[in-house]
C-alpha positions in Angstrom: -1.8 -16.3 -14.2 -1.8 -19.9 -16.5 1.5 -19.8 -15.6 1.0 -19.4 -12.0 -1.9 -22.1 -12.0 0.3 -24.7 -13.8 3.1 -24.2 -11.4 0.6 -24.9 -8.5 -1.2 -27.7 -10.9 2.2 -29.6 -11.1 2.6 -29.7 -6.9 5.1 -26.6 -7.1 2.8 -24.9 -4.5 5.7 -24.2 -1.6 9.0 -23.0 -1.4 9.9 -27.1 -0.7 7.9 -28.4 -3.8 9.5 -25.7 -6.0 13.0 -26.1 -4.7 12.5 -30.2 -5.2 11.3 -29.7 -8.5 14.0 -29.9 -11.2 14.6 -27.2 -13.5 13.3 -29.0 -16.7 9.8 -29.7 -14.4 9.6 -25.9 -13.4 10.2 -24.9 -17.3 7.8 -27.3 -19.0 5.1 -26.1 -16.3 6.0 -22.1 -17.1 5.9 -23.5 -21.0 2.3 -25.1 -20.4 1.2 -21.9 -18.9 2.4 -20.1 -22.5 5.0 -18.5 -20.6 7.8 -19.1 -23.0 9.6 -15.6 -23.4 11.7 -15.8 -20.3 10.4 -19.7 -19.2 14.2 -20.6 -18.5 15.2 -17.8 -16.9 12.1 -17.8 -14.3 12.7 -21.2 -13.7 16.1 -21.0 -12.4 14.7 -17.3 -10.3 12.1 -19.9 -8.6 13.9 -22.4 -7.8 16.3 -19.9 -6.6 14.2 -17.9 -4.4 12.4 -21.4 -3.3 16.0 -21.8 -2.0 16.2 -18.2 -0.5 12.8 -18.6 1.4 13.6 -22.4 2.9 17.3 -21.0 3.9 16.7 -17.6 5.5 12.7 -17.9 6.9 12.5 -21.9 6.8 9.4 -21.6 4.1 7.6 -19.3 6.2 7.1 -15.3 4.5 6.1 -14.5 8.0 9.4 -14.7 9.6 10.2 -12.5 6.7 7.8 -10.0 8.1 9.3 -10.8 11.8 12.7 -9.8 10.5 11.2 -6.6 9.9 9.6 -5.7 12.3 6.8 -5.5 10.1 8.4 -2.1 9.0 6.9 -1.9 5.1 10.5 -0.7 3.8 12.3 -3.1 5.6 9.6 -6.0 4.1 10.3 -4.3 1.0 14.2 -4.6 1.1 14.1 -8.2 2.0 11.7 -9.4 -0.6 13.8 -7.3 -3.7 16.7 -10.3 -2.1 14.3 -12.6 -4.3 15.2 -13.0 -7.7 13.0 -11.0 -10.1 11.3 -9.1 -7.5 11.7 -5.5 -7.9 10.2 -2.8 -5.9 7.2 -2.4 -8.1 6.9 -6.6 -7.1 7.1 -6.0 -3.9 4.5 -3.4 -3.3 2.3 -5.8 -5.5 2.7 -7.8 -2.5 2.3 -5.7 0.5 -0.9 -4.8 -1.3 -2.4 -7.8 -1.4 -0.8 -8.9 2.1 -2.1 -6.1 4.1 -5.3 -8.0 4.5 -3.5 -10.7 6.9 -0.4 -8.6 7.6 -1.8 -5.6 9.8 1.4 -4.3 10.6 2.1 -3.1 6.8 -1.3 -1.4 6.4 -1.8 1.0 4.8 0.6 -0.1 2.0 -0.7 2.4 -0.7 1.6 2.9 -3.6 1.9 5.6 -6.3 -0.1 3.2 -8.9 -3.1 3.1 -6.3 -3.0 6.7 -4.9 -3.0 7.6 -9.2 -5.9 5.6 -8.9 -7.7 7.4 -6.2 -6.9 10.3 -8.0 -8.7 9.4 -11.3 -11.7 8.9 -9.3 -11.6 12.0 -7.3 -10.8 10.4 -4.0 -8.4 11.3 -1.4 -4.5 11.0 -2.7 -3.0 11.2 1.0 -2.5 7.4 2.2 -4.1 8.0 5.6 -7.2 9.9 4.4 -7.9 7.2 2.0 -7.3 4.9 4.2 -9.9 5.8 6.4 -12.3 5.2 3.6 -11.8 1.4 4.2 -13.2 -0.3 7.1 -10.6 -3.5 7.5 -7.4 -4.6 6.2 -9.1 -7.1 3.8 -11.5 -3.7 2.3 -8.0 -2.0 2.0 -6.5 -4.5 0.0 -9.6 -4.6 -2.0 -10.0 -0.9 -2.4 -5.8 -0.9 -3.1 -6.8 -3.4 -6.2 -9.9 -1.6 -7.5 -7.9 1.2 -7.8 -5.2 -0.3 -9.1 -7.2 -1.1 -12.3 -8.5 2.1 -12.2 -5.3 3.8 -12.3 -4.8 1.5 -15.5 -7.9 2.2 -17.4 -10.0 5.4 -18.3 -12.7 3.0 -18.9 -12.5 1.3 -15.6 -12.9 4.9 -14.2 -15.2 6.3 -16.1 -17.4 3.1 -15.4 -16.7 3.9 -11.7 -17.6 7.4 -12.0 -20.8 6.6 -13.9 -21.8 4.3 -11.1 -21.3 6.4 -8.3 -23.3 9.4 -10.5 -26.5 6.7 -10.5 -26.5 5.9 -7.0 -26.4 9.6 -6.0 
């Protein structure tokens, strides 16, 4: 996240400002953030996919979506073209993009359904979808129980909640 902050901090906020931005700029901002392990590496992977995004969908992840047809695997197998996105990075994505992105909900992945199950919810996508009454709850439901899926003490906190309120 410092990372990601001193990236936008520096101006490197679109796929043009990050493509413009020379290498050495996109490393010293990752190094700012205390990204240093892999700071060289990333840079050239953003200003590489910068390049992929202004070539192929003119900036614009939506066209992206368009290519689609706003079919989730197809999104998927586009956005693994971007370097350093795997498939675990691209349902990150469709996560958190199914709150504007209608077409790609529900996008629940193994990490949230685990999630759900830790909690005693519904592990079929549809069922637990239905617990969610827009796009943007499902992403944040998708989140919750993405931390929950992470931490026992996330769920037991969640568990102990619920038990008070009954």
């Amino acid at each position: 996240m410092a990372a990601a902050r001193e990236l936008f901090a520096a101006g490197y906020a679109t796929p043009r400002a990050m493509r413009a931005a020379t290498w050495q700029d996109r490393v010293d901002a990752l190094g700012r953030g205390h990204y240093r392990r892999y700071d060289e590496r990333t840079a050239t992977m953003l200003g590489d996919g910068a390049a992929l995004a202004i070539d192929r969908w003119k900036g614009d992840l939506r066209r992206l979506r368009d290519e689609a047809e706003g079919d989730a695997r197809r999104i998927v197998a586009l956005l693994t073209e971007f370097p350093g996105i795997g498939p675990t990075g691209a349902d990150i994505f469709l996560r958190e993009v199914q709150a504007v992105w209608p077409q790609v909900a529900p996008h629940l992945d193994e990490r949230v359904l685990d999630g759900a199950g830790r909690l005693g919810l519904p592990r079929q996508t549809r069922r637990l979808a239905e617990l969610a009454h827009s796009g943007d709850e499902l992403a944040r439901l998708s989140a919750a129980l993405v931390r929950v899926s992470r931490s026992k003490k996330s769920a037991d906190a969640v568990k102990s909640a619920a038990a008070h309120r009954s």
